[in-house]
C-alpha positions as CSV (number, residue, x, y, z in Angstrom):
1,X,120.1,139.6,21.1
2,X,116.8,141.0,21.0
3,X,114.2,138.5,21.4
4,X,110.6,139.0,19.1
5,X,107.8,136.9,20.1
6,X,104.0,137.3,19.2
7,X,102.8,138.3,22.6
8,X,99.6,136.9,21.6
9,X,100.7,133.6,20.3
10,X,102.4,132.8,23.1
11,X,99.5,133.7,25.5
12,X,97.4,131.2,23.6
13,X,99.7,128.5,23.7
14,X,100.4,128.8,27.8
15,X,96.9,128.9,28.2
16,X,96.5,125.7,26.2
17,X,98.9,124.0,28.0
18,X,97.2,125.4,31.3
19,X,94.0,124.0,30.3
20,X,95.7,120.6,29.3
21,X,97.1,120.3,32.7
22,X,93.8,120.9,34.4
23,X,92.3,118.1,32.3
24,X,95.0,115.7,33.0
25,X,94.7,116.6,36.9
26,X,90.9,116.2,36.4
27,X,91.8,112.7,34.7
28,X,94.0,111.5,37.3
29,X,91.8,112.6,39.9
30,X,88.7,110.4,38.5
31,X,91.3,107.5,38.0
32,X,92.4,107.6,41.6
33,X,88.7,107.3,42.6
34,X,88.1,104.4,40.3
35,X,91.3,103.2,42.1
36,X,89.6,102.9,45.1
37,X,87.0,100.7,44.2
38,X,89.3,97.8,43.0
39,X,90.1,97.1,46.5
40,X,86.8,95.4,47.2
41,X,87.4,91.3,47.1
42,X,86.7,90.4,44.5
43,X,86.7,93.6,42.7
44,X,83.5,94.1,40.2
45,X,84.1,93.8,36.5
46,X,82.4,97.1,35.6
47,X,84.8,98.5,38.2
48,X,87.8,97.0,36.5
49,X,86.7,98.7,32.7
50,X,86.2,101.4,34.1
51,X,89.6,101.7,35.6
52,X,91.0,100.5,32.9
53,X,89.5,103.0,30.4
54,X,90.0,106.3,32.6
55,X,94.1,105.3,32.5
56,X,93.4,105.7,28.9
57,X,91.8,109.1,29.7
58,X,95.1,109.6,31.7
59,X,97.4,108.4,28.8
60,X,95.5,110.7,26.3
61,X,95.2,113.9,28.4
62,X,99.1,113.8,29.2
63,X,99.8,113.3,26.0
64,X,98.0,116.3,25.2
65,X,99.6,118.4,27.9
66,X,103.6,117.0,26.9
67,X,102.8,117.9,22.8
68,X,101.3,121.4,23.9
69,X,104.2,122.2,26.9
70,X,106.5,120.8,23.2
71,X,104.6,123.9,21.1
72,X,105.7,126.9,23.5
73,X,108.9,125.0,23.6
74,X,109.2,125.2,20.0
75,X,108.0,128.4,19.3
76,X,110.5,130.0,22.2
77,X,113.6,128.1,20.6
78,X,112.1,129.5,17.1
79,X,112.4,133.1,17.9
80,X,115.8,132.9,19.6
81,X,116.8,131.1,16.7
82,X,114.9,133.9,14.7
83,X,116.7,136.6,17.3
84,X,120.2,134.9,16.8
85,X,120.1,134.9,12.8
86,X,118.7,139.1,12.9
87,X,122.2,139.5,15.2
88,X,124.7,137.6,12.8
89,X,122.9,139.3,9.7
């Protein structure tokens, strides 16, 4: 089975998905920090939102990262599907 892939295509889509997980490391990273703030006693309020909306930063940015890590999935089980279908014809 020979396996035909746009070379290209692909390359853009891994480095999407490289860039995606930088951003989520760069999101947890910031979240941790904020992390460490809400051990004070009692912790601030601006502390809390802040916390609060970098785990939505967190939830977005892997989000991002699972869909584009999903697209080079996809496209790889497209062309073997592609490759499979050239063999039988």
């Amino acid at each position: 089975m020979t396996l035909m892939i746009d070379a290209t295509d692909l390359k853009e889509q891994l480095a999407a998905s490289d860039r995606a997980h930088k951003a989520l490391s760069q999101a947890r990273e910031r979240w941790l920090d904020l992390q460490v703030k809400l051990f004070a006693i009692p912790p601030a309020p601006a502390d809390v939102t802040a916390c609060n909306e970098q785990q939505r930063v967190v939830d977005e940015a892997k989000a991002h990262y699972e869909y584009c890590l999903g697209y080079v999935a996809a496209s790889l089980r497209f062309a073997i599907l592609q490759a499979e279908n050239r063999q039988t014809a």
